[in-house]
C-alpha positions as CSV (number, residue, x, y, z in Angstrom):
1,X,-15.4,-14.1,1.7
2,X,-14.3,-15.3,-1.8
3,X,-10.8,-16.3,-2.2
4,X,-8.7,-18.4,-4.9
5,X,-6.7,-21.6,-4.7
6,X,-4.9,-22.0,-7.7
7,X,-3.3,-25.3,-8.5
8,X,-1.2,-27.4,-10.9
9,X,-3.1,-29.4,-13.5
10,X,-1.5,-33.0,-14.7
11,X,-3.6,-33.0,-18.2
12,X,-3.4,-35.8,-20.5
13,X,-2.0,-35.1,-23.8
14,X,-5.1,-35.2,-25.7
15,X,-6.1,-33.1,-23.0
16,X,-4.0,-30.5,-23.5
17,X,-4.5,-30.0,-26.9
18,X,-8.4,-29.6,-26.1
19,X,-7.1,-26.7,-24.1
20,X,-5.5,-25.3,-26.1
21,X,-8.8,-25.6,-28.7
22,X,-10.5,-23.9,-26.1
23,X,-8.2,-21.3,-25.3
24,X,-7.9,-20.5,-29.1
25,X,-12.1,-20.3,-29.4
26,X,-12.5,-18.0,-26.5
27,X,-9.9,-15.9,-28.0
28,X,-11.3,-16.1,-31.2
29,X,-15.0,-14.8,-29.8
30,X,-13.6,-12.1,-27.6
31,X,-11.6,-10.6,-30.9
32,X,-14.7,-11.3,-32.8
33,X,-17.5,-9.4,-30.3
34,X,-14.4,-6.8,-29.4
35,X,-14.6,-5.6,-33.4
36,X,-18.7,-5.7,-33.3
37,X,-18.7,-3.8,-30.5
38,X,-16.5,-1.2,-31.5
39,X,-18.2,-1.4,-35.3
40,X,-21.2,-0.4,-33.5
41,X,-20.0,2.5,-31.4
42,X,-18.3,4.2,-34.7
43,X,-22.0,4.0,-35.7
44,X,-23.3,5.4,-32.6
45,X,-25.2,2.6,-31.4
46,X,-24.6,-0.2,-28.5
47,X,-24.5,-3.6,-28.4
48,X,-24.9,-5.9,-25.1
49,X,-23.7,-9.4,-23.9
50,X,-27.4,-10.6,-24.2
51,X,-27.8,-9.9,-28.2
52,X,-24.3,-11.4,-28.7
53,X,-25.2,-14.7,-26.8
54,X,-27.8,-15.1,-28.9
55,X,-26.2,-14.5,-32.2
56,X,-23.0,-16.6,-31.4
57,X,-26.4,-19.1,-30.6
58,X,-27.1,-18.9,-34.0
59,X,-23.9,-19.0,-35.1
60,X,-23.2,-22.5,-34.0
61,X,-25.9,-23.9,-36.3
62,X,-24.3,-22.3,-39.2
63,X,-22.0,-24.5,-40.9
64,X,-18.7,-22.1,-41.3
65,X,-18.7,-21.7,-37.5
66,X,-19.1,-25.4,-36.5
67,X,-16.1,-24.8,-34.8
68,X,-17.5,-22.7,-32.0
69,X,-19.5,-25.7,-30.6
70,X,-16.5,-27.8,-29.5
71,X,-16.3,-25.5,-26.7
72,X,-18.3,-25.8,-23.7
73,X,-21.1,-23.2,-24.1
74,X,-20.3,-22.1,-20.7
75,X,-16.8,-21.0,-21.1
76,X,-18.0,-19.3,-24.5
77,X,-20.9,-17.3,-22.7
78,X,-18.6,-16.8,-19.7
79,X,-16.2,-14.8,-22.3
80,X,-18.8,-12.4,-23.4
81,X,-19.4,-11.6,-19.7
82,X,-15.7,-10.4,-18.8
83,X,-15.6,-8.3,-22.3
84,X,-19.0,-6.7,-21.3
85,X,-17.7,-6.0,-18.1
86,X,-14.2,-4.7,-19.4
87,X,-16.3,-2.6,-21.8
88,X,-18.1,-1.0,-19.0
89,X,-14.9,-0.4,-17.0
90,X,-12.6,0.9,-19.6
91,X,-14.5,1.6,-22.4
92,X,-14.5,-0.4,-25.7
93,X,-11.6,1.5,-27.6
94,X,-9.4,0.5,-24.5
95,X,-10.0,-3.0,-24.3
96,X,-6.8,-4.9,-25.9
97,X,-7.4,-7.6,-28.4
98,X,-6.1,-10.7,-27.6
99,X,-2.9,-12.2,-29.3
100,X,-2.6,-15.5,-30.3
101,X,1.4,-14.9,-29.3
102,X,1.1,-13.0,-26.2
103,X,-2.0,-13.8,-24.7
104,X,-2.3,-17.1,-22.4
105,X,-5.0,-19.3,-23.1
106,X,-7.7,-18.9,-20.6
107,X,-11.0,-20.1,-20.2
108,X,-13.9,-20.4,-17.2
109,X,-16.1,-22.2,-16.2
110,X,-18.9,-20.9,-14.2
111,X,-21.4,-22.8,-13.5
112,X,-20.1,-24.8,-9.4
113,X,-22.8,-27.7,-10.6
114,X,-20.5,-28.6,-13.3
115,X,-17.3,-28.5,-11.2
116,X,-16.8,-31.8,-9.3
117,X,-14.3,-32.0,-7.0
118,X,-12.4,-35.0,-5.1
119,X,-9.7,-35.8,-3.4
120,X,-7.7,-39.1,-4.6
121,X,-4.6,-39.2,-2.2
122,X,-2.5,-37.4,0.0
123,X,-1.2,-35.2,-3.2
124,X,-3.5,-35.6,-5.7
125,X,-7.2,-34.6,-6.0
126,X,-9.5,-35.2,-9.1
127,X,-11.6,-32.4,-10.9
128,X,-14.2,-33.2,-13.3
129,X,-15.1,-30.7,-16.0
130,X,-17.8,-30.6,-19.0
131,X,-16.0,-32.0,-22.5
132,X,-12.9,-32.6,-20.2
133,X,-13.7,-35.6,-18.0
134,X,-11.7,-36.0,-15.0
135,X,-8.1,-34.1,-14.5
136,X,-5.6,-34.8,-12.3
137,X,-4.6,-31.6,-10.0
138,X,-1.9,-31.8,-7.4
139,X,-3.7,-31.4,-3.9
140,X,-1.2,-28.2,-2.5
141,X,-3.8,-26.8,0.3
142,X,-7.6,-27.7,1.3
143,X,-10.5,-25.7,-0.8
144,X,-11.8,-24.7,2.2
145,X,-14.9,-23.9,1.3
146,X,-18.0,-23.8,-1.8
147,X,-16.9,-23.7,-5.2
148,X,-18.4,-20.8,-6.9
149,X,-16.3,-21.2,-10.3
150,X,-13.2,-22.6,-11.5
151,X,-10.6,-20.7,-14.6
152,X,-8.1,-23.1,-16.3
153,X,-5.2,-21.2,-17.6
154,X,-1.6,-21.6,-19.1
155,X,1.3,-20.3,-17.1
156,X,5.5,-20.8,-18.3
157,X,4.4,-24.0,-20.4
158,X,2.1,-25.4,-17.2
159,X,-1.6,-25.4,-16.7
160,X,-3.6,-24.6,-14.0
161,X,-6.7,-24.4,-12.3
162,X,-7.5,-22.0,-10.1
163,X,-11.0,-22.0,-7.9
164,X,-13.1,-19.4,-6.8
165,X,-14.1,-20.6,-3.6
166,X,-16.5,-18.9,-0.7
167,X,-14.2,-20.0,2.9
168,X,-17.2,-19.0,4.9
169,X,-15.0,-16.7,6.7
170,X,-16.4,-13.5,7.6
171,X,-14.4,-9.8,7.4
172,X,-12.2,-9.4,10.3
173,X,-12.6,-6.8,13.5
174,X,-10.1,-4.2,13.5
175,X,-7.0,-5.4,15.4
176,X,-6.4,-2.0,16.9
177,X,-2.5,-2.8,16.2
178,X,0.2,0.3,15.9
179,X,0.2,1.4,12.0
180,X,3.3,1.6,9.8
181,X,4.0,3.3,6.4
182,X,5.2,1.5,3.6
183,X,7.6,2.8,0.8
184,X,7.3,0.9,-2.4
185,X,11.2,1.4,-4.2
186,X,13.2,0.2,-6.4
187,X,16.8,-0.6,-5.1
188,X,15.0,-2.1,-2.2
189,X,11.1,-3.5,-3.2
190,X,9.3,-3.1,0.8
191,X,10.8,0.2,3.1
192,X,8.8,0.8,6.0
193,X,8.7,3.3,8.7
194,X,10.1,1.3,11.3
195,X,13.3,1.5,9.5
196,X,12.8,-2.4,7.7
197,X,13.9,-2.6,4.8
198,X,13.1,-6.0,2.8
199,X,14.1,-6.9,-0.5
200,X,15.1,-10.1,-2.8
201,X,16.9,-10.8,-5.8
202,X,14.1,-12.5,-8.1
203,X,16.8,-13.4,-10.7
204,X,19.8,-15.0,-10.7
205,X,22.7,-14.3,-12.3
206,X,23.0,-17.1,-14.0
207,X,19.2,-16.8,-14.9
208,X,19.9,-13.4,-16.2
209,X,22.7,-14.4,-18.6
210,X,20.5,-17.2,-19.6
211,X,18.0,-14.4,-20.1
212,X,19.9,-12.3,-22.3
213,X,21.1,-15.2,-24.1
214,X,17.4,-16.9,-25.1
215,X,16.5,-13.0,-26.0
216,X,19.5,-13.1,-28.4
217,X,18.2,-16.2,-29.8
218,X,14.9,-14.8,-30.4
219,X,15.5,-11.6,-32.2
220,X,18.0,-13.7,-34.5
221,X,15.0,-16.6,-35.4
222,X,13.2,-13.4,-36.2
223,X,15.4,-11.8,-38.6
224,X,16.5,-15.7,-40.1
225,X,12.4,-16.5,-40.8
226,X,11.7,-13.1,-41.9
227,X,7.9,-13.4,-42.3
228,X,7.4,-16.6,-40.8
229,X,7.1,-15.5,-37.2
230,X,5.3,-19.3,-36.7
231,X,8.5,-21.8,-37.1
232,X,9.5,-24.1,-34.6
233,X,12.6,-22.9,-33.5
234,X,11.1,-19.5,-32.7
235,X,8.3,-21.3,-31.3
236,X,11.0,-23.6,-29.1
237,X,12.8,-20.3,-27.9
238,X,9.8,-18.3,-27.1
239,X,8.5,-21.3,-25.1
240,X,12.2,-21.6,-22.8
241,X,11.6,-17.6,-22.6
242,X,8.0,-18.3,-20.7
243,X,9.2,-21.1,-18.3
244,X,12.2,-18.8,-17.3
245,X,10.0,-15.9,-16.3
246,X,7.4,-17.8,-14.8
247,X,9.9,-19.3,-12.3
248,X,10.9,-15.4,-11.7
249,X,7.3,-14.2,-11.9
250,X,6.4,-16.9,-9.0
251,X,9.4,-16.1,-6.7
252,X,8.1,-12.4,-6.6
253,X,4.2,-13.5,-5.8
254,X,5.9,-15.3,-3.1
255,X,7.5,-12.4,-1.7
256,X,4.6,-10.5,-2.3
257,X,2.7,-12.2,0.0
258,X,4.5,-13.1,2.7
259,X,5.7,-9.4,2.9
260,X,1.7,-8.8,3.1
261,X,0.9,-10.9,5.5
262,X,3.9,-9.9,7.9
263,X,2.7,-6.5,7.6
264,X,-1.0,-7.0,8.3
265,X,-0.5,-9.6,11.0
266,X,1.3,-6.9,13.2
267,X,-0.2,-3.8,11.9
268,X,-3.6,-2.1,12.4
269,X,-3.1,0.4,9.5
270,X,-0.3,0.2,6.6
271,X,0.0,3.4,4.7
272,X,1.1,3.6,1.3
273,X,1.8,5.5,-1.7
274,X,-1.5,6.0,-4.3
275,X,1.1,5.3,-7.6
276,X,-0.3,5.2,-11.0
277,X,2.0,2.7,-12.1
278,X,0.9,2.4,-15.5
279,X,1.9,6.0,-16.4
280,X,4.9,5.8,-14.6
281,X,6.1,2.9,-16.9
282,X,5.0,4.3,-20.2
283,X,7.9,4.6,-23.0
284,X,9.5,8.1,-23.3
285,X,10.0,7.2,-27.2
286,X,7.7,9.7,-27.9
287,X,6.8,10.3,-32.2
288,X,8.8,11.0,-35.1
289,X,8.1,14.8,-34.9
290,X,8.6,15.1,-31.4
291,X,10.8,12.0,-29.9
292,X,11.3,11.4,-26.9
293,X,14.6,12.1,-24.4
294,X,16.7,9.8,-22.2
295,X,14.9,6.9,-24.0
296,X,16.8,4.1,-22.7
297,X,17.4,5.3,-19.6
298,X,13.8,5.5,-19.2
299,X,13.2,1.7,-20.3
300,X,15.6,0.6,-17.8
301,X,13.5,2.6,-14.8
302,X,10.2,0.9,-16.4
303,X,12.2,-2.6,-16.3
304,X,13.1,-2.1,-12.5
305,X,9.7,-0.9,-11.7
306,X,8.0,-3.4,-13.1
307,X,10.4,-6.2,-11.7
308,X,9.3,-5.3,-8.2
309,X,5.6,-6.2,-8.5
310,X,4.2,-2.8,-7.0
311,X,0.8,-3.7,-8.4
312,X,0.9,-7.3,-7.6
313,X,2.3,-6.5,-3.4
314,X,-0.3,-4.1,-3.1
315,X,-3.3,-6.5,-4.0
316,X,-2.0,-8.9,-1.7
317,X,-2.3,-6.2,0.7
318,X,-5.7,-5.4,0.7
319,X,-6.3,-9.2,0.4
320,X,-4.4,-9.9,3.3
321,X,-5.8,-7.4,5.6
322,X,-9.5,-8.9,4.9
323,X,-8.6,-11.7,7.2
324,X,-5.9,-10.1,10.2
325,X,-8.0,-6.6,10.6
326,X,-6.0,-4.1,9.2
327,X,-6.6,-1.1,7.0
328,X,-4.9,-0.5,3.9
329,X,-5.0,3.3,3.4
330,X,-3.4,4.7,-0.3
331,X,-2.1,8.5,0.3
332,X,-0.8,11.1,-2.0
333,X,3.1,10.5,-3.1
334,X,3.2,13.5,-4.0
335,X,6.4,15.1,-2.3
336,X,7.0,11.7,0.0
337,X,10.5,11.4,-0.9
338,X,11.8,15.2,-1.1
339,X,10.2,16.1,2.4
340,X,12.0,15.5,6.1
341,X,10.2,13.6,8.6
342,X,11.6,15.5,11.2
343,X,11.0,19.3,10.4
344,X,8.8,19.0,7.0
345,X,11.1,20.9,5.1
346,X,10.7,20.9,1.6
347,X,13.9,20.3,-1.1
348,X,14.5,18.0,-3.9
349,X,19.0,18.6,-2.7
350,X,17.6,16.5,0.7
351,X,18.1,13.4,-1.5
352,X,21.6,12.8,-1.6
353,X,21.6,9.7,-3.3
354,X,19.0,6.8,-4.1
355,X,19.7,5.5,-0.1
356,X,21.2,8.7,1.7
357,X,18.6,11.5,2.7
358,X,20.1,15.0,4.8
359,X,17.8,17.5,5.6
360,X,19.1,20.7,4.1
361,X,17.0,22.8,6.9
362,X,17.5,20.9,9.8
363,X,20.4,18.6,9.0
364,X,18.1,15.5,9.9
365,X,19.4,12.0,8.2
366,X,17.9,8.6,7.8
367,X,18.0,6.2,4.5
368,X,15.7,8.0,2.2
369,X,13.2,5.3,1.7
370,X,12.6,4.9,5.4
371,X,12.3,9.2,5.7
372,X,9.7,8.9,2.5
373,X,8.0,5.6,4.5
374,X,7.5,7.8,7.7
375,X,6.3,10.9,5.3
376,X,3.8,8.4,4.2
377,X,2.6,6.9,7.7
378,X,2.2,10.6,8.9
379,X,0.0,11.3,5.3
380,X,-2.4,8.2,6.2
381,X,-2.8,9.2,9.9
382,X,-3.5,12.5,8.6
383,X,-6.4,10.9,6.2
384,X,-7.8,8.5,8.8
385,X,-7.8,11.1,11.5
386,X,-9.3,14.1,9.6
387,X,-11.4,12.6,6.9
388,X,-10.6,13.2,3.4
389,X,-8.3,16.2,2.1
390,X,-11.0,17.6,-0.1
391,X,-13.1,20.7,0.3
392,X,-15.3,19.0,2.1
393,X,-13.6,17.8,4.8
394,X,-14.4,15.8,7.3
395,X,-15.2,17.3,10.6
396,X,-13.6,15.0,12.4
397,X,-10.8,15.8,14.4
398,X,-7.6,14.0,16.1
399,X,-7.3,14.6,20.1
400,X,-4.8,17.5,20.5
401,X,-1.3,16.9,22.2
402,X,-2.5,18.7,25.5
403,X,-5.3,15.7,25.7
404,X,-3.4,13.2,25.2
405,X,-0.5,14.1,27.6
């Protein structure tokens, strides 16, 4: 199977500015082929990756767009790929531009022949890339396996390398374990159905007023430069800003993870919720003819949603289970939260609070996350028992209780 080993680069200084060239190129030819790609759907026509490598080609020779040659070709060419295939995912009108401010450099190479790797001590390893030369990495884990391709990227101030690497490993059996459901929440990030309930605090207290203070900061360089968005102290501020949230944004991978890994390593089946997070977390401003309600409110439910990594615990999930046998199976939410577990009685007054859930029918109680987990564990038994929900369901059918008795 493929599977990544990110780690942290030592560059030199000169070679960090180079990155930071090349970062600001493949930027520069993503916005560039993003605009003639959309120039030539408002005409009705289509361009591909294969006339845009050849006219950025024939760009190089041109004397205004020297620049485009102190890039490895490789990286360049490699850019075109991922907007071709973003194109053909999302469509060309919903493919973001990349910001010079808010984007993190990011390059790749793809080619494994030009990617030499080797290991120089106990904690350091050396990698050797074109225009580069050799880089210092520090040796966290083995590769493990072939190098397919390697992406260098800028995270809170540090860079990184991060391989692509083939373990060899192949797709394990089902572990026939028992299966669990999984509530994703907000007061508490992991509630299962076996009545677990795991969460951490991501940010300190002390990291939050720090926060709040850098944000301060930021908004007042804005209003002091007016116009000049580019001074130094804005610049300086924005840069403590990233470092701060990386050191958050890697303490709730971490957690991710390992809450993955538990879960697969001792379950055959992990139900959870199918959530469109990215509607859930859209603004509520609305227009100026019609705006929106509860506006703040609102952006302080997107904040907590979006500071318990829902997207980012679920792909550790299904990466995860690759390797320990289990079966991630995504269910409709719909419902999951409002219904009891123990006599499927319907009510939105069930929920108490945001922890306490009592059955209005049957006077059932249990912490509300753990009733919607179990609601979820019975909805993914339901799918992997009886086929899809659709019209055309499966005819499969579970053994009946008098069978299984």
């Amino acid at each position: 199977m493929l599977t990544g080993r990110r780690y942290l680069l030592a560059f030199m200084p000169e070679q960090a500015a180079y990155a930071e060239t090349v970062g600001a190129i493949c930027r520069a030819v993503w916005n560039t082929a993003l605009e003639q790609r959309r120039e030539y759907r408002r005409r009705g026509a289509w361009i591909n990756y294969s006339e845009q490598a050849r006219q950025m080609a024939e760009a190089k020779k041109d004397p205004d767009c020297g620049w485009l040659a102190d890039a490895p070709s490789h990286t360049l060419q490699q850019t075109l790929r991922d907007l071709e295939r973003a194109c053909k995912t999302h469509g060309t009108w919903k493919v973001r531009w990349r910001s010079k401010t808010r984007t993190a450099p990011s390059f790749r190479f793809p080619d494994p022949e030009q990617i030499a790797v080797r290991r120089l001590s106990r904690r350091w390893g050396e990698v050797r890339l074109p225009k580069f030369g050799p880089v210092r990495f520090r040796w966290t884990r083995p590769l493990g396996g072939v190098i397919r391709n390697a992406t260098v990227s800028r995270d809170g101030g540090r860079w990184y390398i991060s391989f692509c690497v083939e373990d060899g490993v192949a797709e394990a059996a089902p572990n026939r374990k028992p299966p669990i459901g999984v509530d994703r929440g907000v007061a508490v990030a992991v509630a299962t159905s076996d009545g677990g309930l795991d969460d951490r605090a991501f940010v300190t207290q002390g990291e939050a007023v720090r926060l709040k203070r850098l944000q301060q900061r930021l908004s007042r360089s804005l209003r002091v430069h007016g116009r000049n968005r580019g001074s130094k102290r804005r610049d300086k501020v924005r840069a403590e800003i990233g470092r701060l949230n990386a050191r958050i944004r890697h303490r709730r991978l971490d957690f991710a993870a390992q809450e993955a890994v538990r879960l697969v390593r001792g379950h055959g089946l992990v139900a959870v919720e199918r959530l469109r997070i990215k509607d859930m977390t859209a603004s509520a401003r609305g227009t100026v003819e019609q705006p929106g309600r509860n506006v703040k409110a609102k952006a302080g439910l997107n904040r907590a949603i979006l500071s318990k990594g829902w997207g980012r615990f679920l792909l550790k999930l299904e990466h995860a289970a690759r390797y320990h046998g289990a079966k991630i199976e995504k269910v409709n939410p719909a419902y999951t939260s409002q219904t009891c577990n123990a006599c499927k009685h319907v009510a939105p007054e069930s929920r108490k609070s945001q922890a306490v859930f009592r059955c209005v029918a049957c006077g059932h109680q249990d912490h509300a996350d753990v009733n919607a987990a179990k609601n979820i564990l019975a909805a993914g038994l339901a799918v992997t028992g009886r086929g899809d929900l659709g019209a055309t369901r499966s005819a499969k059918r579970q053994p009946s209780a008098r069978l299984t008795a």
